[in-house]
Residue frames as a rotation matrix with the C-alpha (Angstrom) as fourth column:
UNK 1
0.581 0.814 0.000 0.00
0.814 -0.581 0.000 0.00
0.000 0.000 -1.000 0.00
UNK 2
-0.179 -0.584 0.792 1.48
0.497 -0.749 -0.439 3.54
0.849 0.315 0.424 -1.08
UNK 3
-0.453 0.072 -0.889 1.38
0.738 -0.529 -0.419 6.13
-0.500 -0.846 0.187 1.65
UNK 4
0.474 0.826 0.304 -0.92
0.878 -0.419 -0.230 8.97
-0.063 0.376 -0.925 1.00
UNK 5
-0.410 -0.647 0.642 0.33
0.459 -0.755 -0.468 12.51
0.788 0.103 0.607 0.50
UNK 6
-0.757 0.168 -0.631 -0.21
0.568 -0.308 -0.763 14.64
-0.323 -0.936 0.138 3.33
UNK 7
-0.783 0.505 -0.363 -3.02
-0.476 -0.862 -0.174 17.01
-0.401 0.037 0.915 1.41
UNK 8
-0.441 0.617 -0.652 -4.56
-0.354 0.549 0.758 13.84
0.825 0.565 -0.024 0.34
UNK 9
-0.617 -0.175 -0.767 -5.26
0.322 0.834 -0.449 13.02
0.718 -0.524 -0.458 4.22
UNK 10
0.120 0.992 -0.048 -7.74
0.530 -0.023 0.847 13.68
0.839 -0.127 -0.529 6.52
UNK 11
0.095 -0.629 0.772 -7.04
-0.644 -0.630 -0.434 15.85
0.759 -0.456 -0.465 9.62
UNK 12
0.641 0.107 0.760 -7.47
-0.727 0.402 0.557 12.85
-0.246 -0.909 0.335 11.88
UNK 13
0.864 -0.476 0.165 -5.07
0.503 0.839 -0.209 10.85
-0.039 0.263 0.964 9.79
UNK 14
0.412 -0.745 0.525 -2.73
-0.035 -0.588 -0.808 13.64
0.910 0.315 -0.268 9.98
UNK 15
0.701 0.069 0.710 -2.97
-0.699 -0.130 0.703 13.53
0.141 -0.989 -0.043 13.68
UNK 16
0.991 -0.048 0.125 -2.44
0.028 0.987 0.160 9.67
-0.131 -0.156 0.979 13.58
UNK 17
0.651 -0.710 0.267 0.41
0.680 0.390 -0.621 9.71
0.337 0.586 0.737 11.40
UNK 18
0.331 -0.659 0.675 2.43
-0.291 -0.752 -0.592 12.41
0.898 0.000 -0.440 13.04
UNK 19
0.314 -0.292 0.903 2.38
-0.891 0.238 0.387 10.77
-0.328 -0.926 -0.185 16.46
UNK 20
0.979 -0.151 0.134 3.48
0.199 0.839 -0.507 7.72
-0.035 0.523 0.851 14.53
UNK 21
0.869 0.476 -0.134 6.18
0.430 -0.596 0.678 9.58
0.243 -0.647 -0.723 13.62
UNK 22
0.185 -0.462 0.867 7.37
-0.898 -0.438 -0.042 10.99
0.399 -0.771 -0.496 16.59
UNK 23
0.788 0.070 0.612 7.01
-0.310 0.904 0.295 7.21
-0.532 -0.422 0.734 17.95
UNK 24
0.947 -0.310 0.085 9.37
0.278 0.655 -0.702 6.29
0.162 0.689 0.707 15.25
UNK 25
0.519 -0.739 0.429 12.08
-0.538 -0.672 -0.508 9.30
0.664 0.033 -0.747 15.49
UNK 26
0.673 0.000 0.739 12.21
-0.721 -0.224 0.656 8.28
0.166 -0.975 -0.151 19.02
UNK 27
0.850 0.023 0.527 12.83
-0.086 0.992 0.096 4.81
-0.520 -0.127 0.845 18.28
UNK 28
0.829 -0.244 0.503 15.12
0.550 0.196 -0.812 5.36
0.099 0.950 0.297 15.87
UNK 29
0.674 -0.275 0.686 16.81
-0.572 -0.782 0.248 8.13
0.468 -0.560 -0.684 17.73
UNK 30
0.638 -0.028 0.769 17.70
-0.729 0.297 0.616 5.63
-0.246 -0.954 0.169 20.47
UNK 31
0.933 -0.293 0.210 18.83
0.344 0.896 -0.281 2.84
-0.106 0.334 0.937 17.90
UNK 32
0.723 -0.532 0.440 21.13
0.429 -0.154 -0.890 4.80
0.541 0.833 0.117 16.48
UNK 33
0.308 -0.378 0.873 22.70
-0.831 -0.554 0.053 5.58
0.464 -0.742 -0.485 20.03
UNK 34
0.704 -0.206 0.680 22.93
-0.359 0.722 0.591 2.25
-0.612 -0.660 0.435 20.86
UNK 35
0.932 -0.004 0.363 24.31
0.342 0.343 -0.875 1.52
-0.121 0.939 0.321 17.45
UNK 36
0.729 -0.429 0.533 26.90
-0.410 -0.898 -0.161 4.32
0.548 -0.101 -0.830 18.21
UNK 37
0.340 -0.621 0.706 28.26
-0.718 0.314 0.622 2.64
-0.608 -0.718 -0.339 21.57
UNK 38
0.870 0.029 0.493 28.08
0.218 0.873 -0.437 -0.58
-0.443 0.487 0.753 19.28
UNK 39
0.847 -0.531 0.040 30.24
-0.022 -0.109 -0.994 0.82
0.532 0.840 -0.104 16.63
UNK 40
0.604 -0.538 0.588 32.28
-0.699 -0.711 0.068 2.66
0.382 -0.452 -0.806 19.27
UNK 41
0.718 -0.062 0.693 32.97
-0.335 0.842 0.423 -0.78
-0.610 -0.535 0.584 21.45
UNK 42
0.851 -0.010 0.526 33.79
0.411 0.637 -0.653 -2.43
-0.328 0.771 0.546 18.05
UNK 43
0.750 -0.568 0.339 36.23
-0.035 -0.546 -0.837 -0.02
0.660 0.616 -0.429 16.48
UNK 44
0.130 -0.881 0.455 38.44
-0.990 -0.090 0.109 -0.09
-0.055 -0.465 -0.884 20.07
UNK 45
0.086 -0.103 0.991 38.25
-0.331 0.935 0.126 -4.28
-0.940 -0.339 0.046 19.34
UNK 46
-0.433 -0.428 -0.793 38.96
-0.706 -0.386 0.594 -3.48
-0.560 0.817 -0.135 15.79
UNK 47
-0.405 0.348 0.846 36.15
0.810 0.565 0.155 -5.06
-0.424 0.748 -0.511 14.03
UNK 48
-0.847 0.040 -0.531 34.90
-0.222 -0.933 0.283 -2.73
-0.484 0.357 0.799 11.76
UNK 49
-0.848 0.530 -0.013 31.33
0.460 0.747 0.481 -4.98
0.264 0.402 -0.877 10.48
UNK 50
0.090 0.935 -0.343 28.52
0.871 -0.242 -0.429 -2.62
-0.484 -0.260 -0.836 12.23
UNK 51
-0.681 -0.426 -0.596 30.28
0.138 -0.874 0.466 0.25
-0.719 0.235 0.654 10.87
UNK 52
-0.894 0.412 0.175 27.86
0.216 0.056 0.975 -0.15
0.392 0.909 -0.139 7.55
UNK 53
-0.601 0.483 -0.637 24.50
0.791 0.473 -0.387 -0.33
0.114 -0.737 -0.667 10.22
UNK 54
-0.396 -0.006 -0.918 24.95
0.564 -0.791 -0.238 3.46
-0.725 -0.612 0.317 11.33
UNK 55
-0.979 0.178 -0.095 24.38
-0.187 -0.622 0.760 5.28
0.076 0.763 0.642 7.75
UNK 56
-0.642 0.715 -0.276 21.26
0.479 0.655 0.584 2.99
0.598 0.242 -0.764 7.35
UNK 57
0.160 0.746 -0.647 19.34
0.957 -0.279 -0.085 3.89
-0.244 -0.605 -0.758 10.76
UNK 58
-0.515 -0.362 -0.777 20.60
0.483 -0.871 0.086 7.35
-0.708 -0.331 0.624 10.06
UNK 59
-0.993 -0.061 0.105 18.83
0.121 -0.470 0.874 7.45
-0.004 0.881 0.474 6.46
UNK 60
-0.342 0.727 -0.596 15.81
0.854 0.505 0.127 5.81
0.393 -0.466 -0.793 8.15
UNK 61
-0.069 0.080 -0.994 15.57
0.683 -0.723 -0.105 9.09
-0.727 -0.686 -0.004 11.07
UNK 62
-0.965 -0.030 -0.260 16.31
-0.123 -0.824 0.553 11.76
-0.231 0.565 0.792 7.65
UNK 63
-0.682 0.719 -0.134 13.30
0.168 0.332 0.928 9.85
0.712 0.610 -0.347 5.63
UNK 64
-0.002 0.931 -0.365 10.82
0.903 0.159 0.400 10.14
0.430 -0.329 -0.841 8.48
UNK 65
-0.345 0.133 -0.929 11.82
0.561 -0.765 -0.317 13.65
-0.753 -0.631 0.189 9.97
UNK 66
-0.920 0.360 -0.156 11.40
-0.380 -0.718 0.583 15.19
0.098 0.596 0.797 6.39
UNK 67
-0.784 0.560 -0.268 7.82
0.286 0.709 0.645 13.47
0.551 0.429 -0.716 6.30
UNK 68
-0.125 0.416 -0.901 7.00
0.976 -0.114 -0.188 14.63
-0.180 -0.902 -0.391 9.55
UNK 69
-0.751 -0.317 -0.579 8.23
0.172 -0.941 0.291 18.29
-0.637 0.119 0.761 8.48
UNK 70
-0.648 0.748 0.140 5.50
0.128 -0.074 0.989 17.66
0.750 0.659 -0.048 5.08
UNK 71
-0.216 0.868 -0.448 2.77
0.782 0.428 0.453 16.69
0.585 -0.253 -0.771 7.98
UNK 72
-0.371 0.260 -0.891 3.15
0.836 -0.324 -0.443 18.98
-0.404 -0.909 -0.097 10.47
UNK 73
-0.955 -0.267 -0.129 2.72
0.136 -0.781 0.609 21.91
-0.264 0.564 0.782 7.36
UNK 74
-0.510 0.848 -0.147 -0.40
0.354 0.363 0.862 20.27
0.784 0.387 -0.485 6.03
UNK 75
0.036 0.589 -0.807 -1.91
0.997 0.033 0.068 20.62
0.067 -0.807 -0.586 9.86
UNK 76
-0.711 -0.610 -0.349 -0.65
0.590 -0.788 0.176 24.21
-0.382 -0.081 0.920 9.50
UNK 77
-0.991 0.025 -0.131 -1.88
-0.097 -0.806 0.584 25.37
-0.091 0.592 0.801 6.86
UNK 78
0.045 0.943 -0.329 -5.80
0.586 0.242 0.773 23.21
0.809 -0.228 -0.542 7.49
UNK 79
-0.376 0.001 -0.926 -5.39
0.918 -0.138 -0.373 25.30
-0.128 -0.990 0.051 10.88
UNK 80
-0.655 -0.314 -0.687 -5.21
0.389 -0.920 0.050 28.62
-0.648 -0.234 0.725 9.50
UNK 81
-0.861 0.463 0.208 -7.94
0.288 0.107 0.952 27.95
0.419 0.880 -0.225 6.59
């Protein structure tokens, strides 16, 4: 199933999907800290295999803050209408 555009969504699916998310950032936030120590651990035991891991969750966190940045506009700009 495609995702909808944000101006194609209802305000209660905008709601939904923004606290989604924020649920996600968070998550995602956190991986990539743990991921961090991971690497960090790794690199003083000179394996260098998670190193590849870190970009990944990191493109993950870009892809959903810009998304979030589209949604929260949409709610904006239905606010001010």
């Amino acid at each position: 199933m495609k995702a909808k555009k944000p101006s194609e969504m209802s305000v209660q699916e905008l709601l939904k999907t923004q606290k989604t998310i924020k649920t996600t950032i968070k998550v995602l936030i956190i991986v990539a800290i743990l991921l961090l120590l991971i690497i960090v651990f790794l690199f003083l035991e000179k394996s260098f295999l998670t190193l590849m891991l870190f970009p990944l969750s990191m493109a993950f966190l870009i892809v959903n803050s810009n998304f979030l940045k589209e949604i929260q506009n949409e709610i904006a700009t239905r606010n001010l209408e």
